[in-house]
C-alpha positions in Angstrom: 69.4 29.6 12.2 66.1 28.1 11.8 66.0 26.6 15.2 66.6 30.1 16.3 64.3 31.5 14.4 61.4 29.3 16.0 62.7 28.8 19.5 63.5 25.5 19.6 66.5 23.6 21.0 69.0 22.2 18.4 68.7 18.5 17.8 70.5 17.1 14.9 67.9 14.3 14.8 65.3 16.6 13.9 66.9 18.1 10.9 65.5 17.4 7.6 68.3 18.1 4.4 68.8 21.4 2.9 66.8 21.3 -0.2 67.2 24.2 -3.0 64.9 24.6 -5.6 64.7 26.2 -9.3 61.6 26.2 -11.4 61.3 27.2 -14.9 58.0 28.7 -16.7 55.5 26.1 -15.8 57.0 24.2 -13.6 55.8 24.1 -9.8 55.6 21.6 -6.6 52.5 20.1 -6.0 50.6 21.4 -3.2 51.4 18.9 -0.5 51.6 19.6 3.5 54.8 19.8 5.2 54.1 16.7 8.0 53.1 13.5 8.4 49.6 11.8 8.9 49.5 9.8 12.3 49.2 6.4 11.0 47.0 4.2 13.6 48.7 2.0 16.2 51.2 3.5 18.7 54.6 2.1 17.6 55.4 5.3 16.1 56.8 8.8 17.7 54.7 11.7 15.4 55.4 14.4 18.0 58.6 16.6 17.6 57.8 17.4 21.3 58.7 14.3 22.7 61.3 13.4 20.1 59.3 12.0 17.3 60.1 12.8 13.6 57.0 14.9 12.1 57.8 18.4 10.8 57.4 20.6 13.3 58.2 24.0 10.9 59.6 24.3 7.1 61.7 27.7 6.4 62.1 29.0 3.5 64.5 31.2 2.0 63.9 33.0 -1.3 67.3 33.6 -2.9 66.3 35.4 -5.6 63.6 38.0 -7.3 61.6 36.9 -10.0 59.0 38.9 -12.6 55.6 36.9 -12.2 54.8 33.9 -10.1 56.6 31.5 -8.2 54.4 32.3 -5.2 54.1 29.6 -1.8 50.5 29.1 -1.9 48.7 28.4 1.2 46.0 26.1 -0.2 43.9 26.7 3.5 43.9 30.1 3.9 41.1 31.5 1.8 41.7 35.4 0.6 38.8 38.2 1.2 39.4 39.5 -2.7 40.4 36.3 -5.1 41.5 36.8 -8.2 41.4 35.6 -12.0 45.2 34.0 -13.4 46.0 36.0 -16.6 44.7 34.0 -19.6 48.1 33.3 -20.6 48.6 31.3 -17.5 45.8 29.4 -17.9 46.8 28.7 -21.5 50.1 26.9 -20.3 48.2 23.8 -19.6 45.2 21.8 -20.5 42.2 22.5 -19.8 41.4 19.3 -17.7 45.1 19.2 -16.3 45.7 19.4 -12.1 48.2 22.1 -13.4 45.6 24.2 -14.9 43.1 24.0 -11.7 46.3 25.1 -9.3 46.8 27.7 -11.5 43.2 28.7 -11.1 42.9 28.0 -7.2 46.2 29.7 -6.3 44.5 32.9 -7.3 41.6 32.0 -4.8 44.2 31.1 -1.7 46.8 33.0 0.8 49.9 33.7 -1.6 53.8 35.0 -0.3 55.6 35.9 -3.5 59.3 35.6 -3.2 61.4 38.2 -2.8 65.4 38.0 -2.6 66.7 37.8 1.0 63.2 37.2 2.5 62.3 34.0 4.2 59.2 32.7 5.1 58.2 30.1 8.1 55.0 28.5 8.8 54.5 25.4 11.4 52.8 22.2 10.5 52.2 21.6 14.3 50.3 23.5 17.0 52.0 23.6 20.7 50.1 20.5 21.7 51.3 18.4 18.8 48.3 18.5 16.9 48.7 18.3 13.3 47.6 22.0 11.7 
């Protein structure tokens, strides 16, 4: 379905695992992007166009509703009218913790909170196989 979705041919060498995900109050994934850095030298195949193994596009699939949080932050994508966390957010961690700045810049950045049945898909490759 997802190579449908984005228009690509099939290829079960570019498939990465099915992955499923729960997180619990606190918990989160570490904002990360969803390809590979070109290494230098040419022994290696980063383009999906020509059959090299970078992530061309992650899916993802929200299977269920929740009350607060658990939003897929877009740590690029700057937002016209940030916002503050609520204190008790903040309060989860320490002060000087990497959890505790996410918390405060994923108020300042593009945010899809999940909804049961939605999906979302963003590409970590432009058409010309440039890294995005």
């Amino acid at each position: 379905r997802s190579f449908n979705l984005t228009g690509i041919v099939e290829n079960a060498g570019q498939i990465d695992g099915l992955q499923i995900v729960r997180y619990t109050p606190g918990q989160f994934y570490n904002s990360h992007p969803d390809y590979f850095d070109k290494i230098k030298g040419d022994d290696f195949d980063f383009n999906p166009y020509s059959g090299g193994s970078n992530r061309f596009a992650t899916v993802f699939m929200y299977l269920n509703d929740v009350e607060e949080g658990g939003c897929t932050v877009f740590p690029k994508v700057d937002i016209a009218n940030p916002t503050e966390p609520p204190q008790y957010a903040l309060d989860m961690f320490n002060k000087e913790s990497r959890e505790h700045y996410l918390t405060k810049e994923c108020h300042k950045k593009m945010a899809l909170p999940p909804q049961k049945g939605t999906a979302a898909l963003f590409y970590s490759i432009t058409p010309d196989g440039k890294i995005d």
